[in-house]
Structure formats: structure tokens, C-alpha cells
N, C-alpha and C positions, 0 to 999 in steps of 0.2 A: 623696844624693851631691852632692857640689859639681857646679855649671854651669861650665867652665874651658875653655880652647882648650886644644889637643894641644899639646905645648911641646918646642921644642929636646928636652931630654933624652929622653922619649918616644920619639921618632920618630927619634932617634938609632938606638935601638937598637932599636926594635920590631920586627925582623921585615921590615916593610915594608922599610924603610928600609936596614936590612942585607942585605937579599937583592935589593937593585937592582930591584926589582918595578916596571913603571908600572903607578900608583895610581892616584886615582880624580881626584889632585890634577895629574894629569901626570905626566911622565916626571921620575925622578930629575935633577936638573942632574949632566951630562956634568964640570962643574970647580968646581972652587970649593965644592960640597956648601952651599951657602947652605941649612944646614938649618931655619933660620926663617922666610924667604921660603917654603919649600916647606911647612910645616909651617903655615904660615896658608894658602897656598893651598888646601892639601886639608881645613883646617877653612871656611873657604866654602866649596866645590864643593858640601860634603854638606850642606850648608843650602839650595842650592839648591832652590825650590819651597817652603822651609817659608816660613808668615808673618813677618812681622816683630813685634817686641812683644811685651809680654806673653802669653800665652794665657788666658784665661777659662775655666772651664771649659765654661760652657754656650754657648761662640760656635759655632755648627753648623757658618758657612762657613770659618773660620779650621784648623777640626780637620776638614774634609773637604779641605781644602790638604795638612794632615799625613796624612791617609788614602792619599790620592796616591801617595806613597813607599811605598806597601805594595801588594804583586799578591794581591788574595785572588778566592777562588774565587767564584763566583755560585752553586755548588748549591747552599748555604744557608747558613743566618745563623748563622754558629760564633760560640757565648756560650760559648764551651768552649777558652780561651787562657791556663788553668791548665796545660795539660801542659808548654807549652815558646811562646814567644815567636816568633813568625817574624821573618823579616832583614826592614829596610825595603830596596828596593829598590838604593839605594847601596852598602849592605854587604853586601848578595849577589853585586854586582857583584864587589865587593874579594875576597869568597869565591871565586868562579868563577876569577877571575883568578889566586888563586893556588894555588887546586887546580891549572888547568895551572901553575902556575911548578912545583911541588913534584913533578907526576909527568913535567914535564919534565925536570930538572935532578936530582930522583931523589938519590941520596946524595951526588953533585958536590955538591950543595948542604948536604945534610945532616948528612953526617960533620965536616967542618970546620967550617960554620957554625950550627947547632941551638943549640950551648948559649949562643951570644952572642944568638942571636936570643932565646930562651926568655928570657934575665935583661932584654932588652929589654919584650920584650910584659908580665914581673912588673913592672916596674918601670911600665909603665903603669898596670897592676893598682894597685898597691898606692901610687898616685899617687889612681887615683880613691878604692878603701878608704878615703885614707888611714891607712894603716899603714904601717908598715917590710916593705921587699922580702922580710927575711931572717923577716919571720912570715906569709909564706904562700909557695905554692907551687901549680901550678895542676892541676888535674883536671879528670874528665872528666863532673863535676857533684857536687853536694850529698852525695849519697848514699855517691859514693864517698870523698868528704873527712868524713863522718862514721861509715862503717864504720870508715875508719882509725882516727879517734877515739878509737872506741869502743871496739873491739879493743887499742887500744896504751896503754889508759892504765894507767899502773903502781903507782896509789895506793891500789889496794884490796888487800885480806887476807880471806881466809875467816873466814866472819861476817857482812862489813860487811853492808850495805842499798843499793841501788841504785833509783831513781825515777823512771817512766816514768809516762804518760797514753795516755788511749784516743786521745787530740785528735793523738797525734805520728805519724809517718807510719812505713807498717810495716813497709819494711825497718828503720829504725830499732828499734821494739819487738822486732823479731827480736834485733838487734845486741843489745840492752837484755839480753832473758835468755837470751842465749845467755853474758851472762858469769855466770850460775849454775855453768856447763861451764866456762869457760874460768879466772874466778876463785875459784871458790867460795863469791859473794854470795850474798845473797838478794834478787832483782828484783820487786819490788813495785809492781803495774801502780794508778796510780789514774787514778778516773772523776770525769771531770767534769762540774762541775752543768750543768742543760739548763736553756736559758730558754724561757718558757712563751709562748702569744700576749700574755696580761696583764701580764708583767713579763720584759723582757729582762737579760743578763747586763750587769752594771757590775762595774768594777772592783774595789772592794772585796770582790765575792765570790769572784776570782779570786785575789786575795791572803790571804782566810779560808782559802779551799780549798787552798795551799800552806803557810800556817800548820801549819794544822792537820794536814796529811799530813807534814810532817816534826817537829811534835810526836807524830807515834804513831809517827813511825819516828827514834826518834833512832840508832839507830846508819848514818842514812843518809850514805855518802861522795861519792855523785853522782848530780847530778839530770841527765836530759835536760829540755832544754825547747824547744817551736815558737814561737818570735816570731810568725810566721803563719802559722797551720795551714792544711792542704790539704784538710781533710774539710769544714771550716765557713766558713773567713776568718777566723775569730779571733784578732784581736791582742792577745797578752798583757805586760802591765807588767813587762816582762824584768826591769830593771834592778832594780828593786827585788824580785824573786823572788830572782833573782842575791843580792844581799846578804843577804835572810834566809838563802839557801842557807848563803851565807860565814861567815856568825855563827856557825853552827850545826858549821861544821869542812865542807861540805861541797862540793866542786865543782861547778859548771856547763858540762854539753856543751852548746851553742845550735845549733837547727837552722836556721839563718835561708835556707831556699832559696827562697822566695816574697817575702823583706824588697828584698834590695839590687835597686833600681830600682824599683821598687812603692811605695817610701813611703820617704820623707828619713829619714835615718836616719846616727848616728855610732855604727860598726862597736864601737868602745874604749868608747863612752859606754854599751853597752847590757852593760858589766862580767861581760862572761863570756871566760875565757881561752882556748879551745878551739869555732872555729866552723866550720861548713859553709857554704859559699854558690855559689850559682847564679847565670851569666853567660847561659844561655840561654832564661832565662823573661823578665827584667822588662828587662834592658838589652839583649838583641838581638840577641848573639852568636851565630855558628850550633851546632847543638847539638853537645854534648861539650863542654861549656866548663864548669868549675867551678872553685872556690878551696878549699884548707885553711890556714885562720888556727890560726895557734896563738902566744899572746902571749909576747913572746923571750925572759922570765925563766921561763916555764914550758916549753921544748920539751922539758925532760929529764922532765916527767912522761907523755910520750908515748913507749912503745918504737921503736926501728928499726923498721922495716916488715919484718914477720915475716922477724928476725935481721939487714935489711942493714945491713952493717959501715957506720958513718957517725961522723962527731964528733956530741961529745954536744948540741952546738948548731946543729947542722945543720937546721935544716926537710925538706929535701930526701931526707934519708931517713927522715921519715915516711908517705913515702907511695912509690909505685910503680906508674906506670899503662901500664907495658909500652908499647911502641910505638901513640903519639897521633896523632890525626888533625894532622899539622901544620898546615896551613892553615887549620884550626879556629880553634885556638889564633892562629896569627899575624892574624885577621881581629879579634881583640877589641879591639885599638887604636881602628878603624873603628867598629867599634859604641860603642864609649862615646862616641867624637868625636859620633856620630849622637845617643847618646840625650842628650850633653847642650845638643845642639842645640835641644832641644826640653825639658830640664829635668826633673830627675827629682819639684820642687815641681807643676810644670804636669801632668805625666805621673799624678802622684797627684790631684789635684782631679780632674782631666779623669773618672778611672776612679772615685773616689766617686761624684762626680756622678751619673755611668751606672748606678752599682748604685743610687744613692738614688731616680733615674728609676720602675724597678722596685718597688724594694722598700716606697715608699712605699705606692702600692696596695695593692700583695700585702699587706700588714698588714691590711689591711680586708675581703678574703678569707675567708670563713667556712670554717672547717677545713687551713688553711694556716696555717704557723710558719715565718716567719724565724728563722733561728739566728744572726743576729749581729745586736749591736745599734746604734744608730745612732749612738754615740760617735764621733768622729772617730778618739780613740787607739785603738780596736779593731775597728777594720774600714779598709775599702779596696775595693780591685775584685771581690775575692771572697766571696760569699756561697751557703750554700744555703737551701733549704727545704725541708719536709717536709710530708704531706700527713696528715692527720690517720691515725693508722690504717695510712699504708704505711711499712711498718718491715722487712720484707724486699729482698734485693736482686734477687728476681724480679719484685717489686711495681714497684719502683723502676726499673727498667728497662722495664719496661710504658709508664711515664712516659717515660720519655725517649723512647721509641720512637717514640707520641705524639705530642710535643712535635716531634719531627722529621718526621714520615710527614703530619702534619697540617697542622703550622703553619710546618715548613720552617725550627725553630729548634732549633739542634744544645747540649746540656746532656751532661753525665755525672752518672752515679751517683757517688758514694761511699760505699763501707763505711770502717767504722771507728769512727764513735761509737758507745758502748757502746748507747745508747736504739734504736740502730735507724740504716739508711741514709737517704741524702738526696740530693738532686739539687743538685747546686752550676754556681750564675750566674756565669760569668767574660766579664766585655767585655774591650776590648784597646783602644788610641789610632785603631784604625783603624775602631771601631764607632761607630755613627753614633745620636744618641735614636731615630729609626724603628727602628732595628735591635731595638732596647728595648722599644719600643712591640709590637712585633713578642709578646715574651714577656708582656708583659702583659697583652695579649688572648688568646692562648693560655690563660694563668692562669686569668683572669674565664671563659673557656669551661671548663674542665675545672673550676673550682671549684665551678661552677653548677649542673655535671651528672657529678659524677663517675664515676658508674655508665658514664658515653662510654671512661673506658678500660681496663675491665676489673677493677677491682681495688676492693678500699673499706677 
């Protein structure tokens, strides 16, 4: 995502700004509304304490400056920052603050001013996206903006074919064949190839294996696909699946909830009309923050949200998320100001780095598999591995338990690849290389002896 100060327009209408809130920038000006002066002010505040200058990745004291800004616990080392992204310290602030404004002022504020705030805080959205306001709409994460999706798309006919993978996440898969029921498709799960110790996954194999599964399934009308998956860290060559997709007559839903903030990335350029994404993992919003993109010549192939009356160009009634956490929502100005203080290009090396800390050893590991490989375009902060042989998710939990009881470093399991579960690596900006090191020796111990955890 672009590195940008919060600009006049933003901050006009963001929430903040409409709701008289003092920010983190100071008290709103009493006259005059100098919303530029204000609007630069509260983009320094929140850089206070970060370095100056580029960031490296591998500079320790520079990214323990930016650790700073983060309150994390000491009972142990969380390599486990896939679920949801914590606030850095600023935009907690900004959160707190307007939890009380919101159950202060309670509907006083609500009823008349919600929906100017809402177009406000999209309009930051869809400032950082870059996209148009009027194609997306916000949520209360990924999940929710691709159930809709999912559910509302209107292009299929009993018959078609529909295209899912073991690699996508599962409420999605659910979403996927439950339109067996809903449309009368036929939902065709494929698996994808597993890379071995001796040879990891490359690109080209990921673009055979879509080939080729929409050559066996031609009558396919839409694929799902994860830019970066949650089971592995696998980053797959969207854009160009996307277009075979399209050749082929077929659409593309993108699940990109682990992309935006995790890895630079142009939302339009990755050529799928219909996306999910998440503001609470990689940019820093408090949770319940998500987006539904859907590209503005395409809204009419998404239904009303089960039947609400809407124009047929409306974004807005694609979705429905019942009464939201407001303050949630109005705190994502804040968080983007934060994360692009710090760069969404810097925030991506920083998090390779860390995994490549790791994962370089681990390769050398007797009876350990990395499942991503070390391309830069298919990987990032997320990775798991797998232990030769533990392929259950009792086994795998064994490991984890482990890993934390022992070594005082917290991992998750994953189920969901077809071969078998895995234990997935995730650092964060605030993990520090000891933090790493930390896993690594943990590794070299269990790999040496693996019979220490029970399992083989």
C-alpha cells in the first residue's frame, strides 16, 4: 500500500474528525477547522518514537524503536500473529478514546452523525486500497466480505462447476459447496501439490496446477482463490490465475485477508473483481475491521444481501453487518496513519527477514519440511512446517504444546492441507531475531530427538 500522510479530505470526514473527538493529534481547533494543520499534526504525533529513515530489515535497534509502540505480554514469545494484528500503542490510544466518546454520547451521536462519519473513514479506505469509495464498503473482516461474495453471486446456473483448494480457508470451502445447495453447481475441491525437503514449490507449478484443473473442469464459472494462504503462507501468482480464469469464461472471488499490509501489493492490479480483505491483521486496526471490494462495473453480479431493497449499483447493499462496533471502525484512519508510518515495503522485508532467520536452518533439519519456498513472490511472514510423519492434528498439537511448555514459544496448528496438518511460524514488527533464535533452538532440540515429544 502506498506510504502517504492522512490528507485534508480524510480527516474531514473520518469519524475523528466529524465527531469532535480529541485525537492523539490534540484537540480539534475550536474555529477556523484548519484541517491541514490538524491533519499533519496528528500524522507526526504517531510517528513519535519511530526511527527516522529508511528501515532495513535486519537493523535490531532501529525495529526495537518500532517494537516500542507495541505493549506485548512477557509470558511468552507469540510467533503466532496470523490470527489478528495487535494495535501499536497510539491507535489503542485513539481506540480507547473513542470507545468512551461512542458510549458517551451513545445515539446523540449516532443517529445523526454515523453515516457521514462511515463515508468518511471509506473514503480513507479506499484512499489507502486505492480504489473508488463506491467499491467497497466495510466489514467486520475478510470472512464476512467473502461469505457475502460468495453467497450473492448471480452468475451461475445448475450445472456450472465451481473451484476451490484445500490451501483456502474454511469457512470459505464451506461458503464454496454450500452453493451445491444454494445454486445447484457442482463444487470441485482441488489439492494442491506439496513441496518436498529436496524440491520446493515454484511458480510454474502453481500455474500447471490451475491449468490444468480448469482444463478438466471446463464447465467451471468461478474460482475462489488465497493470494496468501493461512495454512502455509503461500503466495500464489493471482493475477495471472485471474486471467486464465477469465479466458476460460470464468470469474474470480480473491481472498486476500492476510495480503493488504503484509506485502505491497495493487488491490486492481491483482485482476479479480470481487475481494475480501482484512484491516485487522497486517495494518493494525482493532479487530472487526474488514473491507468488501467489488469492482463498480461488476456490483450487479453480486445479489442484494439476502433481498435488501438497494440500487442496482449500490455496494452498500451487498452486505449487512447489523450493528458494528463503531469505534472500531472510526479507529482505521489511525491505524493506517500508523502503519504507513512505518511502510507497508519496510513492514514486508522486516517480516521475510524474520521468517528467513528461521527457516534457513530449519531446511537443514533432518525430518522437517518447510512448506513455503523461499521466493520472495510466494512467501512473506508466514510459514509452516511439518514434521516428518506428524500428519494428525493430535500429533500437531503435541508440537505446539511443546514448543510452548518447553521453549516458551507460542505457534499454532493448522488443519487444512490435504497431506496432513502443520504448525505455522508467524513474527510480527514487534519480534525481535532472539525472539527467532528462540524457535530455532527449540527445532534443533526436537529434531534431534524427537521421540522428547511424544509423537513420530
Amino acid at each position: 500500500m502506498r506510504k502517504q500522510p492522512v490528507t485534508r479530505r480524510q480527516f474531514l470526514g473520518s469519524g475523528i474528525a466529524a465527531a469532535g473527538v480529541i485525537s492523539i493529534g490534540g484537540a480539534l481547533p475550536a474555529n477556523g477547522r484548519d484541517w491541514e494543520e490538524y491533519a499533519a499534526r496528528f500524522d507526526r504525533s504517531i510517528g513519535d518514537g519511530l526511527p527516522a529513515g529508511p528501515l532495513r530489515p535486519d537493523d535490531e535497534t532501529a525495529w526495537k524503536a518500532v517494537a516500542k509502540n507495541y505493549d506485548v505480554t512477557n509470558k511468552i514469545t507469540n510467533l503466532e500473529n496470523g490470527y489478528w494484528g495487535i494495535m501499536a500503542n497510539p491507535v489503542l490510544a485513539e481506540y480507547k478514546q473513542l470507545t468512551e466518546f461512542i458510549n458517551k454520547e451513545n445515539t446523540i451521536f449516532a443517529r445523526p452523525r454515523w453515516s457521514e462519519t462511515y463515508r468518511g473513514v471509506r473514503d480513507t479506505v479506499a484512499g489507502f486500497l486505492n480504489v473508488g469509495p463506491d467499491e467497497i464498503a466495510l466489514t467486520r473482516g475478510a470472512t464476512e466480505a467473502l461469505q457475502a461474495l460468495i453467497g450473492g453471486y448471480n452468475k451461475l446456473k445448475p450445472g456450472d462447476t465451481v473451484l476451490y483448494a484445500d490451501l483456502d480457508y474454511s469457512e470459505m470451502k464451506n461458503a464454496m459447496r454450500w452453493l451445491e445447495v444454494r445454486r445447484g453447481v457442482k463444487a470441485v475441491k482441488l489439492t494442491f501439490p506439496e513441496p518436498t525437503i529436496d524440491r520446493p514449490l515454484q511458480e510454474a507449478d502453481i500455474l500447471g496446477f490451475y491449468e490444468k484443473a480448469l482444463s478438466a473442469n471446463p464447465e467451471t464459472k468461478l474460482l475462489l482463490l488465497t493470494h496468501l494462504n493461512n495454512w502455509t503462507g503461500l503466495i500464489i501468482p493471482v493475477a495471472r490465475i485471474a486471467r486464465m480464469a477469465r479466458d476460460r469464461g470464468a470469474d474470480v472471488i480473491l481472498d486476500a485477508a492476510h495480503s493488504v499490509g503484509q506485502v505491497e501489493l495493487n488491490l486492481k492490479g491483482l485482476g479479480c473483481d470481487f475481494i475480501g480483505v482484512n484491516l485487522h491483521k497486517w495494518v493494525g486496526a482493532p479487530i472487526g475491521c474488514g473491507v468488501i471490494y467489488i469492482k463498480k462495473d461488476r456490483i450487479d453480479a453480486i445479489d442484494p444481501y439476502m433481498g435488501k431493497p438497494t440500487d442496482v449499483s449500490d455496494i452498500d447493499g451487498r452486505i449487512d453487518t447489523g450493528t458494528l462496533n463503531f469505534a472500531a471502525h472510526m479507529t482505521i484512519p489511525a491505524a493506517i496513519a500508523f502503519h504507513n508510518k512505518i511502510g507497508t515495503a519496510a513492514k514486508e522485508a522486516r517480516l521475510r527477514y524474520l521468517r528467513n532467520l528461521w527457516v534457513a536452518p530449519a531446511r537443514k533439519m533432518k525430518g522437517l519440511t518447510v512448506l513455503t519456498p523461499d521466493d520472495e513472490a510466494m512467501v512473506a511472514a508466514l510459514t509452516s512446517f511439518r514434521l516428518d510423519g506428524v500428519t494428525s492434528t493430535s500429533a500437531n498439537d503435541s508440537v505446539v504444546r511443546h514448543l510452548a511448555e518447553k521453549f516458551g514459544v507460542l505457534t499454532v496448528r493448522r488443519t487444512g492441507p490435504a497431506a496432513g496438518d502443520c504448525i505455522r511460524v508467524t513474527p510480527s514488527v514487534y519480534t525481535s531475531a532472539d525472539d527467532v533464535m528462540k524457535l530455532v533452538n527449540a527445532l534443533r532440540s526436537i529434531t534431534a530427538s524427537p521421540g522428547s515429544i511424544g509423537v513420530s
